[in-house]
C-alpha positions as semicolon CSV with decimal commas, in nm:
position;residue;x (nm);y (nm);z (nm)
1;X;0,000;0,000;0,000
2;X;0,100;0,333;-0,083
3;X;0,154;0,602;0,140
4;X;0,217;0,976;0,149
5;X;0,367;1,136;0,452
6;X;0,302;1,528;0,472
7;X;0,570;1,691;0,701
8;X;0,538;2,040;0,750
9;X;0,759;2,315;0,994
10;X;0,486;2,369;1,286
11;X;0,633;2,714;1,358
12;X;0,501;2,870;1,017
13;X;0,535;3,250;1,002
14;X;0,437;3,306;1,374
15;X;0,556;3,202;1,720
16;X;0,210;3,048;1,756
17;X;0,015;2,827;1,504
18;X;-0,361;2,991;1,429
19;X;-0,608;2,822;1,585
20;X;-0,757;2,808;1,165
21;X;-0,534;2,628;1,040
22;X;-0,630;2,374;1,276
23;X;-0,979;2,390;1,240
24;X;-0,919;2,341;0,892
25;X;-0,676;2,064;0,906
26;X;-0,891;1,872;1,169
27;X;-1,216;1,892;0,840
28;X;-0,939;1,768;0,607
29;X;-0,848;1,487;0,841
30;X;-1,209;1,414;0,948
31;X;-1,317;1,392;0,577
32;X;-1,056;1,197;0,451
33;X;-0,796;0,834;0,508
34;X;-0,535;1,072;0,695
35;X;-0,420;1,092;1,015
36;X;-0,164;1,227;1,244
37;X;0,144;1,042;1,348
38;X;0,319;1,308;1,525
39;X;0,289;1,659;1,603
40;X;0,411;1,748;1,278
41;X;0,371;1,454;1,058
42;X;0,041;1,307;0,867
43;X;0,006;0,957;0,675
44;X;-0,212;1,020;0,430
45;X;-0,308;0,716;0,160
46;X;-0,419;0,919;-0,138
47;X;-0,212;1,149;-0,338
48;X;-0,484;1,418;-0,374
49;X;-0,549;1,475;0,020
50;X;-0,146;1,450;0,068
51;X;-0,140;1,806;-0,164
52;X;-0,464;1,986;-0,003
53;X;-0,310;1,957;0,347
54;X;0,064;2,033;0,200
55;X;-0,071;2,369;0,062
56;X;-0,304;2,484;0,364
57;X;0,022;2,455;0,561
58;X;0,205;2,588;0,263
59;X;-0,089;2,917;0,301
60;X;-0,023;2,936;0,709
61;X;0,368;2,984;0,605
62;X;0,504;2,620;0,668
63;X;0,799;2,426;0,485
64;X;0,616;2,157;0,350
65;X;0,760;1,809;0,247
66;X;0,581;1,517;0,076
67;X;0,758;1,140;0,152
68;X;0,592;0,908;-0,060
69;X;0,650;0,526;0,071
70;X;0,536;0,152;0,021
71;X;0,431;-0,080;0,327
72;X;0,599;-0,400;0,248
73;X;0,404;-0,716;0,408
């Protein structure tokens, strides 16, 4: 299986992450086969939702980067 792994800088532009972009990435999450591994990483399994959260932290000022991976069994 395929996976995408979205790690972004949780800094961004401010000393303090907007409560937004949160909100926001908590509906992308909720909507979607993502979720959080770490405080700054998301597994996401479809290309498409790997690029929507990459550029709402890309729009709150984050360094984005996009692992792409393959479970082996």
């Amino acid at each position: 299986m395929r996976k995408y792994y979205v790690i972004y800088d949780h800094k961004m532009n401010s000393k303090h992450i907007p409560r937004n972009f949160y909100y926001q990435l908590k509906s992308i999450l909720d909507n979607s086969e993502a979720e959080r591994i770490q405080y700054s990483a998301i597994v996401c399994y479809k290309n498409k939702i790997a690029v929507k959260i990459a550029n709402l932290c890309i729009d709150y000022g984050a360094r984005v980067k996009i692992i792409t991976g393959t479970e082996i069994n």
